[in-house]
C-alpha positions in Angstrom: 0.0 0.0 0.0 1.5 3.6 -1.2 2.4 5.6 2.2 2.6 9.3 2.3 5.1 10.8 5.0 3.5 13.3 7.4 6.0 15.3 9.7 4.7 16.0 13.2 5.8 18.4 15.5 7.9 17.7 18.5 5.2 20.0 20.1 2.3 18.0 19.3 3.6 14.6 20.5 7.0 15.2 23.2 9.2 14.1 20.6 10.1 14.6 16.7 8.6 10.9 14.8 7.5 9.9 11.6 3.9 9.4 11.3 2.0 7.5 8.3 -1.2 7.8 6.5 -2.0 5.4 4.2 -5.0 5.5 1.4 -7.6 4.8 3.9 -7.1 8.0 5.3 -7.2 10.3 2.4 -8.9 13.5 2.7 -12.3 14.2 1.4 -12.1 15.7 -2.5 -13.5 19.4 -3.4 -17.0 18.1 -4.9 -17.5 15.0 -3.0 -20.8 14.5 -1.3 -20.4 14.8 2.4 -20.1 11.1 4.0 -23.0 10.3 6.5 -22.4 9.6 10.2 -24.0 8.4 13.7 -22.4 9.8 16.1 -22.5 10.5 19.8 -22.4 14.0 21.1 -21.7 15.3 24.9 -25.3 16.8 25.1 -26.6 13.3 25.4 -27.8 13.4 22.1 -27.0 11.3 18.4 -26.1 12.8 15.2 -26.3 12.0 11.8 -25.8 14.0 8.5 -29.7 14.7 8.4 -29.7 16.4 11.4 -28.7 19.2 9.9 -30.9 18.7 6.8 -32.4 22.1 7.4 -29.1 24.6 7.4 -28.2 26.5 4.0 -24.4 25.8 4.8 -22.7 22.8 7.0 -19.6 23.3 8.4 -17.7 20.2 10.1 -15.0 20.9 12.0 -12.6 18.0 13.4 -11.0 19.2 16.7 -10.2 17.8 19.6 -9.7 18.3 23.4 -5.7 18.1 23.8 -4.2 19.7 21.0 -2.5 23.0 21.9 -3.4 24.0 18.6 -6.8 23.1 18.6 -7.7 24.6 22.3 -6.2 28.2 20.9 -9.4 28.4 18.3 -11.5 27.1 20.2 -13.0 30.5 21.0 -13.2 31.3 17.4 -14.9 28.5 16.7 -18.1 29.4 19.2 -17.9 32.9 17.8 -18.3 31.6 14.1 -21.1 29.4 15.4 -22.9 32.6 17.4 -21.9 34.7 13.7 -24.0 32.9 11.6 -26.3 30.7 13.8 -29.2 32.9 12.5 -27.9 32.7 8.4 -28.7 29.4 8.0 -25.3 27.8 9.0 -24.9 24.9 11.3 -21.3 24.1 12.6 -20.7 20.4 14.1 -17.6 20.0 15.8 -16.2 16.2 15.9 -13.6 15.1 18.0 -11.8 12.0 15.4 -8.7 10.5 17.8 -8.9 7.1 19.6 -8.0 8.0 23.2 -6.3 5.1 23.4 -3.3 5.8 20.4 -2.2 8.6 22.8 0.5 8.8 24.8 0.8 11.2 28.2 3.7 12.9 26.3 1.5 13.9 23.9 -0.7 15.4 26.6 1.7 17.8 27.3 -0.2 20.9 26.7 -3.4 20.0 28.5 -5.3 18.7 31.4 -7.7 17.1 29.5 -7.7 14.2 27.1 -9.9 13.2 24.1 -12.2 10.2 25.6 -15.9 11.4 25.8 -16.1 12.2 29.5 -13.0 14.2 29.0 -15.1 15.7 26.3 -18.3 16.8 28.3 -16.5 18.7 30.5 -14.6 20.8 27.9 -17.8 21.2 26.4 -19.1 22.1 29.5 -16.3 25.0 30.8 -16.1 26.6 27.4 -19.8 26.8 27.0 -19.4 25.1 23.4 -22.6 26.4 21.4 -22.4 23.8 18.7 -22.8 19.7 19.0 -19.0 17.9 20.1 -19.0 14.7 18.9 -17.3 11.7 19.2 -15.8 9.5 16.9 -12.7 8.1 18.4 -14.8 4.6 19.0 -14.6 3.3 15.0 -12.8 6.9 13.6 -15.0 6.0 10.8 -16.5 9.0 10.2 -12.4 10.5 10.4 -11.8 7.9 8.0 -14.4 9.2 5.7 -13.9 12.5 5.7 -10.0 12.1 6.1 -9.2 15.0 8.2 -4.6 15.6 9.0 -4.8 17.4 11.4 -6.9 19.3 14.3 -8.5 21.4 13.6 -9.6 20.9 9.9 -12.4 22.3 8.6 -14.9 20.8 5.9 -17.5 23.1 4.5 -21.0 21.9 2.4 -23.3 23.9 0.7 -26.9 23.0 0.5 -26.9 20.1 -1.7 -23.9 19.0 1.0 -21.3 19.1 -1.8 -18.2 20.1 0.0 -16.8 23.7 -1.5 -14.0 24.5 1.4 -11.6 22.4 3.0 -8.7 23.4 5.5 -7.5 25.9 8.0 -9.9 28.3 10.1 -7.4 31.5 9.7 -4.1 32.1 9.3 -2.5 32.5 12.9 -2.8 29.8 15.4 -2.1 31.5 18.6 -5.6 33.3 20.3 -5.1 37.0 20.8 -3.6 37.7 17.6 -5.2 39.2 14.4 -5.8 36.9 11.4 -4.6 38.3 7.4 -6.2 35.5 6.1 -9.9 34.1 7.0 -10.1 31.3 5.0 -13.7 29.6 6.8 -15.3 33.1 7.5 -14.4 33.9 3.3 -16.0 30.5 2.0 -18.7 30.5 4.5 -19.4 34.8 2.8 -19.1 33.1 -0.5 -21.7 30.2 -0.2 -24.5 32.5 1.5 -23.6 35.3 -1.4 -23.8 32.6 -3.8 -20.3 33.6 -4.9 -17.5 30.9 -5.8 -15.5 30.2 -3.0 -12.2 32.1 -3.5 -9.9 29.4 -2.1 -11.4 26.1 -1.6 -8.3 24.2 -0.3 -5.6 25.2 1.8 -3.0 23.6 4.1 -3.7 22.6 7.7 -1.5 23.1 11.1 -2.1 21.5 14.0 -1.4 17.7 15.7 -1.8 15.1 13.9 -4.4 12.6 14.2 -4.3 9.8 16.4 -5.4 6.9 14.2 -5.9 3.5 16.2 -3.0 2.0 14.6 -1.0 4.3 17.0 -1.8 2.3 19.8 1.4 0.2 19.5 3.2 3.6 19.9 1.1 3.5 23.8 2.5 -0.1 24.3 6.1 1.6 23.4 6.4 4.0 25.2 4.7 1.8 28.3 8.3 -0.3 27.6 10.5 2.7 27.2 8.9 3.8 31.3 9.4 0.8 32.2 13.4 0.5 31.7 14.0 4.0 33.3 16.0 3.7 36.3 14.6 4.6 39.5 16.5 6.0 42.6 16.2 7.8 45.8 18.3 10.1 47.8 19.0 11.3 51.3 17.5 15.0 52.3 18.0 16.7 55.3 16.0 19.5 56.8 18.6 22.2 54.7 18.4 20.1 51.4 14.6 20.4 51.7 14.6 24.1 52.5 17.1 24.7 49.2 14.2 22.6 46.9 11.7 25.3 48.4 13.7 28.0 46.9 13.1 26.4 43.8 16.3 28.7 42.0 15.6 26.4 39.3 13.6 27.5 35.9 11.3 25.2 36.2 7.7 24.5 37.6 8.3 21.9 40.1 5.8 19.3 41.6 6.6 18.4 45.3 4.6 15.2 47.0 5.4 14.4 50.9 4.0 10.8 50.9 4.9 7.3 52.7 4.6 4.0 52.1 2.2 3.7 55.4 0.0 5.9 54.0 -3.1 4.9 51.7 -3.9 7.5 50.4 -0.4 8.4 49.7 -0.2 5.1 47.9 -3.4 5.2 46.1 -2.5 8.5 44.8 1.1 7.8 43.8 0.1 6.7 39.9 -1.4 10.1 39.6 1.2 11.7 40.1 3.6 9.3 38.1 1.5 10.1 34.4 1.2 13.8 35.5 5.0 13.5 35.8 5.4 11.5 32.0 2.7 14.3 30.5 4.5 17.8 31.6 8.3 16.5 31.8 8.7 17.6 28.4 7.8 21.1 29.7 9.4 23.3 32.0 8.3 21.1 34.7 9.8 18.5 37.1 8.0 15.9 39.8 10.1 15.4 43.4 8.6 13.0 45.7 9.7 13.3 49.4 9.1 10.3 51.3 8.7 10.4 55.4 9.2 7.0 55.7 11.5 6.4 58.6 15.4 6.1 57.5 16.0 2.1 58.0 12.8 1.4 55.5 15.1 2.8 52.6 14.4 -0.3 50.3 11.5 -0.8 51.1 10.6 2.9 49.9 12.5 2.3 46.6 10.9 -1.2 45.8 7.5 0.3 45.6 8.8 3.5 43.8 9.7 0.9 41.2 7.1 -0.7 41.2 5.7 2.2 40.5 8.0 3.0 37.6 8.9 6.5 39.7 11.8 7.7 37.3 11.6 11.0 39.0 13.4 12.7 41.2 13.0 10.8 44.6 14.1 11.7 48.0 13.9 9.8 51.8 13.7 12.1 54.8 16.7 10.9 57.2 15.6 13.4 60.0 13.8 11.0 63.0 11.9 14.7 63.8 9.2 15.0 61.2 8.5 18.4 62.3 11.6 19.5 60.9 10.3 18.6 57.6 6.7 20.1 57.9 8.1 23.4 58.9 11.4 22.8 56.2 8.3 22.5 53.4 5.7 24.5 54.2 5.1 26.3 57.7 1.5 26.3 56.8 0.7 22.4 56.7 -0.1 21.0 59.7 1.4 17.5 58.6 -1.3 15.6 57.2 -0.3 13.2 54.2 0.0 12.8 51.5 0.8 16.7 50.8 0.9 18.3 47.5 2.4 21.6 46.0 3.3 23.6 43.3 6.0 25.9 43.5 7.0 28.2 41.0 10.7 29.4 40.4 11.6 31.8 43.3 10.1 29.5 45.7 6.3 30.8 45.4 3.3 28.0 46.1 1.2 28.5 44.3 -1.3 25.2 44.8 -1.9 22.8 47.8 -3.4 19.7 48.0 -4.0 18.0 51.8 -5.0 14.6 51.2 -5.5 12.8 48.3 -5.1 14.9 45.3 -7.9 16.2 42.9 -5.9 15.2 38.7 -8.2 16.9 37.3 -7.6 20.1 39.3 -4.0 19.6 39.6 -3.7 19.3 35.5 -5.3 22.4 35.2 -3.1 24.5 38.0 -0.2 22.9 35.8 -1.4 23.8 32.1 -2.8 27.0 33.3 0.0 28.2 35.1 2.3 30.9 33.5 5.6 28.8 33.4 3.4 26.2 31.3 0.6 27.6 29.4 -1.7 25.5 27.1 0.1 27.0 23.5 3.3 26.6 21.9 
């Protein structure tokens, strides 16, 4: 079968590769009819082509939730929806990856993934006005309409011929002005009954994540797994220097112990946050208040737990030397979570077991991360 090389960016996926689309996955040709669909969508509702047999002008966009590139138009996209919702345009976003061909590396610029719950609640904090549907169950609908990238746009006119397919505008960061609209133009162009002045263009964003990526999932599950993991000594001063945090980096600091279960139950958590932002400016420290003699017993689990962070054992018997080393604010409970920026600022704290979701966002969200490349 004839392959056609696709570069992605190191952005989109935590390292440079080689990605293939074979003929299966061919995009959807100018004057093609546009390929029907069932699909599920977040407001509890199905969809199929028909359902938008009433609209002058369809326009299908494939996004998804991860993608820096797709989260910085998001907000264009509900304005062109609230533009033209009274023209006679319907917009249908559809969401094409299989959760399951992506790796946490590739979730570097996010806190949410692309399965359906993860979905709903994008949906639901950006107060989406269009229907977000999902197709990374079969992707055949993807594989239909053959979308590269998100997000790429497909536009229909009335007898759902497709006239427009490609970018939204030309500049992918939010807060700068586009030259070049290339939807808003074709979209003008169908409701003036005009020809559409470019009907193809090229599309930047990630890639998408076909199912035959999941091997790359079972990789990189192999490549964690051969990491080494260690763990150091700290003292009371060595702790104080981490909270000073004269590094330029985010950092990530967990006070657990292996007598703890909710320190144990959380620890996974905190091991895929660590694989998803390491890329970044980020790092992940675990501090362990297991008592000094239980040494190997501390590293065993943080193999098992494939920890290849950077780990650390309290060697102090006076625990209150650490509490008031890390933070004089917590009273001791564990586990204990924070965020500390360079310069030694916290800027999020977690007693108890920690909430992901919440902690992703504090991540991505803050401004030594930032969802956009």
């Amino acid at each position: 079968m004839k392959r056609v090389l696709l570069y992605c960016l190191a952005a989109c996926t935590g390292f440079q590769q080689l990605c293939f689309a074979n003929d299966e996955h061919k995009t959807l040709p100018i004057g093609a009819p546009a390929p029907d669909f069932r699909l599920p969508a977040v407001d509890g509702k199905t969809y199929s082509l028909a359902s938008f047999k009433d609209a002058a002008i369809l326009v299908i966009i494939f996004t998804c939730n991860h993608c820096p590139t797709a989260q910085a138009y998001e907000k264009r996209i509900i304005k062109l929806a609230d533009d033209y919702k009274n023209k006679g345009l319907a917009l249908v976003a559809i969401m094409p990856n299989d959760p399951r061909a992506i790796t946490p590396a590739e979730l570097n610029y996010t806190d949410l993934g692309d399965s359906f719950e993860e979905m709903k609640i994008r949906a639901r904090e950006k107060h989406f006005n269009f229907p977000y549907l999902y197709d990374g169950e079969t992707q055949a609908t993807a594989k239909a309409y053959g979308p590269v990238a998100t997000p790429h746009v497909f536009i229909f006119d009335k007898d759902r011929k497709l006239r427009y397919e490609g970018r939204i505008d030309d500049v992918e960061k939010p807060g700068k002005t586009p030259t070049i609209s290339d939807t808003r133009n074709a979209i003008e162009a169908l409701l003036h009954n005009r020809a559409v002045p470019v009907t193809t263009t090229k599309v930047f964003g990630c890639s998408i994540k076909w199912r035959e990526k999941e091997n790359w999932v079972e990789k990189a599950g192999t490549a964690w797994a051969n990491e080494p993991v260690n763990i150091n000594m700290i003292d009371e001063a060595g702790i104080k220097s981490l909270m000073k945090n004269t590094s330029d980096t985010l950092r990530l600091i967990n006070i657990w112990a292996t007598w703890c279960g909710p320190c144990v139950e959380e620890f996974p958590s905190l091991v895929n946050i660590n694989r998803m932002y390491r890329s970044r400016d980020f790092e992940f420290i675990s501090i362990s208040a297991d008592d000094a003699g239980k040494k190997e017993q501390v590293l065993q689990f943080l193999k098992k737990q494939q920890a290849s962070g950077t780990n650390y054992l309290f060697g102090a018997d006076d625990k209150y030397k650490l509490i008031e080393a890390v933070d004089p604010g917590w009273k001791g409970e564990l586990p204990y979570t924070i965020l500390v920026e360079p310069g030694g600022r916290i800027v999020y704290t977690s007693n108890g077991i920690i909430n992901e979701a919440g902690l992703k966002k504090a991540i991505v969200e803050n401004k030594y991360i930032g969802r956009y490349y």
